[in-house]
C-alpha positions in Angstrom: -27.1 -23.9 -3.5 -26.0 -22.8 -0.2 -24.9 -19.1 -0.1 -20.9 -19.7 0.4 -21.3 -22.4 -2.6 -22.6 -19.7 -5.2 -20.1 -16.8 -3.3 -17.3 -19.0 -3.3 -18.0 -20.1 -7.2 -18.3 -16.4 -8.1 -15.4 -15.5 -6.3 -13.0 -17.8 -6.7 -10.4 -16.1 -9.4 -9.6 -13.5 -6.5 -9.2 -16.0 -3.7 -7.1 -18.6 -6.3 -5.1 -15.1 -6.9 -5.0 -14.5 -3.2 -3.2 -17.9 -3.0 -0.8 -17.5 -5.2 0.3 -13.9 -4.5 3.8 -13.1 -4.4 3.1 -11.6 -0.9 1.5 -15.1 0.3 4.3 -17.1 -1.1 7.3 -14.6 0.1 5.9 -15.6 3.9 6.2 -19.4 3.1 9.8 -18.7 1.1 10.7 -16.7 4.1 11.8 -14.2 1.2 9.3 -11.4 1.7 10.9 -8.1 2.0 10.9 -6.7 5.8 9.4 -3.3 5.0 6.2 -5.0 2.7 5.6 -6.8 6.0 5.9 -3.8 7.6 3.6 -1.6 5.4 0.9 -4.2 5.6 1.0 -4.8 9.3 0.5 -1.2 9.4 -2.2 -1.3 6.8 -3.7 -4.2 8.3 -3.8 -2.4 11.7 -6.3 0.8 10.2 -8.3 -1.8 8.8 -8.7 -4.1 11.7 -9.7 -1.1 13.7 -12.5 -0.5 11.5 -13.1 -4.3 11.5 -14.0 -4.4 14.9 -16.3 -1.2 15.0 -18.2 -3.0 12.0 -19.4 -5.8 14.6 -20.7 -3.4 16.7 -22.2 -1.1 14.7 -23.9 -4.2 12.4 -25.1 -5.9 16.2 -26.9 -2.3 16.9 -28.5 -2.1 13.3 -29.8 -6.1 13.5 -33.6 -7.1 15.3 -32.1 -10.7 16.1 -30.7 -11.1 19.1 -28.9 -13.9 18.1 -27.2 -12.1 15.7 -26.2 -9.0 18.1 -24.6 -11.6 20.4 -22.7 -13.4 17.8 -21.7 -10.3 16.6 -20.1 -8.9 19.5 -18.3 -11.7 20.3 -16.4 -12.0 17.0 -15.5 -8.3 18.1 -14.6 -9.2 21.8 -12.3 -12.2 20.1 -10.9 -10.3 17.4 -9.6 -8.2 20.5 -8.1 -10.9 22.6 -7.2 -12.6 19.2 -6.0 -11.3 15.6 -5.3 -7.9 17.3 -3.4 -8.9 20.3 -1.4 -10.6 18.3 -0.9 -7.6 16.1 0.1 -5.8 18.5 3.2 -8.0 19.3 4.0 -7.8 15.8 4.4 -3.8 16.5 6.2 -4.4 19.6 8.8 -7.2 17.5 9.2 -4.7 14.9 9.5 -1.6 17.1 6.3 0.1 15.1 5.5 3.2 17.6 2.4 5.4 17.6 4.9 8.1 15.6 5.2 6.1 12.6 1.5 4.9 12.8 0.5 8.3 12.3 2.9 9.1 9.9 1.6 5.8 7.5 -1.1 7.1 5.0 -3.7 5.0 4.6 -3.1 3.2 1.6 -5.6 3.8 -1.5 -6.9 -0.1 -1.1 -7.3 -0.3 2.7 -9.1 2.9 2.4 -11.1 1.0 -0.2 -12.0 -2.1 1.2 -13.1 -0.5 4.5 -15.3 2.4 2.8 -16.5 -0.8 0.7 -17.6 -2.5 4.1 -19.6 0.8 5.5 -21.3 1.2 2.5 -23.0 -2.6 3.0 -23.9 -1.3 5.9 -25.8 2.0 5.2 -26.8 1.0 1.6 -27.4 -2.7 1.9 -28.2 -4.6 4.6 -27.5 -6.4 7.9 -27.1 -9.4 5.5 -24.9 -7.4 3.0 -22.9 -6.3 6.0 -22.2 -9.2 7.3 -21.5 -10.8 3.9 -19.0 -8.0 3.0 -16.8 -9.3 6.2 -17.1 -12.6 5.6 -14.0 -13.3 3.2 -11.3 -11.6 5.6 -11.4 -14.6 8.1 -12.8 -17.0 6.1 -9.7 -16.6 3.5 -7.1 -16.1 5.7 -8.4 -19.2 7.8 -7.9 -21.2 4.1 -4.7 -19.4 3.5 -3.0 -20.4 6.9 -4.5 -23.8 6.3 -2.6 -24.0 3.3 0.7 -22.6 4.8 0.9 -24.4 8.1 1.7 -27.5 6.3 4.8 -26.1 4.9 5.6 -23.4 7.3 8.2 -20.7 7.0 12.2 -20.9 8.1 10.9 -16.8 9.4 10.1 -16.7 12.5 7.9 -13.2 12.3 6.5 -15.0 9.3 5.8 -18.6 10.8 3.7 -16.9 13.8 1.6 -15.2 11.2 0.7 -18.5 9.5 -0.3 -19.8 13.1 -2.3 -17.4 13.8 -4.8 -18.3 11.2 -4.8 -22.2 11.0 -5.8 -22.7 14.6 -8.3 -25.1 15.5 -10.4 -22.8 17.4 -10.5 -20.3 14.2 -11.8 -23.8 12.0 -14.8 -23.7 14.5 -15.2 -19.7 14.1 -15.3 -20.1 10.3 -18.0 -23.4 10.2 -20.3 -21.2 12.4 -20.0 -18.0 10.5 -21.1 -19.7 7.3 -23.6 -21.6 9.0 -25.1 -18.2 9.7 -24.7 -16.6 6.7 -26.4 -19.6 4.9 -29.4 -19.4 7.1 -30.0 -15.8 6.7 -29.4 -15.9 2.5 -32.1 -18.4 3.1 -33.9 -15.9 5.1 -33.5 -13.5 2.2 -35.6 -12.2 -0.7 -33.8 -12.1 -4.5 -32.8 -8.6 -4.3 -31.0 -8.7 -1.2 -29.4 -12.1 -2.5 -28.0 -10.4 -4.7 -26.7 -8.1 -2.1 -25.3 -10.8 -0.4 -23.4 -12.0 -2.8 -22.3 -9.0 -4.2 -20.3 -8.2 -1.2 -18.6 -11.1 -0.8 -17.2 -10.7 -4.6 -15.9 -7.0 -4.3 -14.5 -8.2 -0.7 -12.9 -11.1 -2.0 -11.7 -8.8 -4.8 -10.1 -6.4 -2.3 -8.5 -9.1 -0.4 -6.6 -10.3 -3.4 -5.8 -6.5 -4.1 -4.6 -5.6 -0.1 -1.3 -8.4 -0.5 -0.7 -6.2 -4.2 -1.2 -3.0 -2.1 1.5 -3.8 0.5 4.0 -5.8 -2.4 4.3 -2.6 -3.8 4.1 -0.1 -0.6 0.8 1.6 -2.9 0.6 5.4 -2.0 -1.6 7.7 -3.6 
């Protein structure tokens, strides 16, 4: 099997609970609370940071060229793209550096991003880039899903566009393409790795809409 058949098999009680999270279905109802929005966004925003240093800092570690370019890319589009947007998001909601600073990084973002590094210096290039898969591969699914209902929130609605573009559909196909050659690529133990990552990251996705529902603190 390819490598996102087996991850998606083994993974796929946290991405069916990623679905149907409160969080997920308060943006389609239009009925999620302004300040869980709020906290995520300014969740999101520390791990999206992070994100995008992962790229580069993977690209340095890897011996394929290939791989570097790709690599730097998705960091150079996840600038123009997912953060831009983010960044109007803070400019709608009036979300200043003040109150960035004054936001604690929640237990699971902290999580999920010391989860990522960790592929990184204890794993692989493979494990790396496995770990970072689920985060636009779900949300891709997720705004898939929602963009044929939409929600009657504005805020909300433009969140759901963002992730069921055409243009991210392409992003997706080619990430798994690459991911699937270099399982291929890979002996057992660093299969194992592989898929490894993609569980506990698909595991913390489902947990990061819980962390925001209920504004987790330590």
């Amino acid at each position: 099997m390819l490598f996102t058949e087996l991850a998606r098999e083994k993974s796929s009680i946290f991405w069916e609970r990623s679905f149907e999270h409160p969080f997920i279905q308060g943006l389609v109802s239009g009925e999620l609370a302004p300040e869980v929005f709020r906290y995520y966004l300014l969740q999101d925003r520390y791990y999206l940071e992070h994100f995008s240093k992962l790229y580069f800092l993977i690209a340095k570690k890897s011996a394929s060229e290939e791989i570097q370019a790709h690599l730097r890319l998705n960091a150079e589009e996840l600038k123009n793209g997912e953060i831009f947007v983010r960044e109007g998001f803070f400019k709608e909601l009036d979300i200043g550096e003040q109150e960035i600073l004054e936001t604690p990084v929640a237990p699971t973002a902290y999580h999920y991003v010391s989860h990522m590094y960790r592929q990184l210096i204890d794993g692989s290039v493979n494990s790396a880039i496995a770990g970072m898969l689920p985060c636009a591969w779900l949300y891709h699914e997720i705004g898939l899903r929602l963009i044929e209902v939409g929600s009657p929130n504005p805020l909300y609605q433009k969140w759901i566009e963002t992730y069921a573009s055409e243009e991210a559909t392409v992003q997706i196909a080619k990430e798994c393409d690459i991911i699937n050659r270099l399982y291929q690529e890979s002996d057992e133990q660093e299969q194992e790795q592989m898929l490894e990552a993609f569980l506990i990251s698909s595991k913390m996705e489902a947990d990061f809409w819980e962390m925001a529902l209920v504004l987790e603190k330590w």
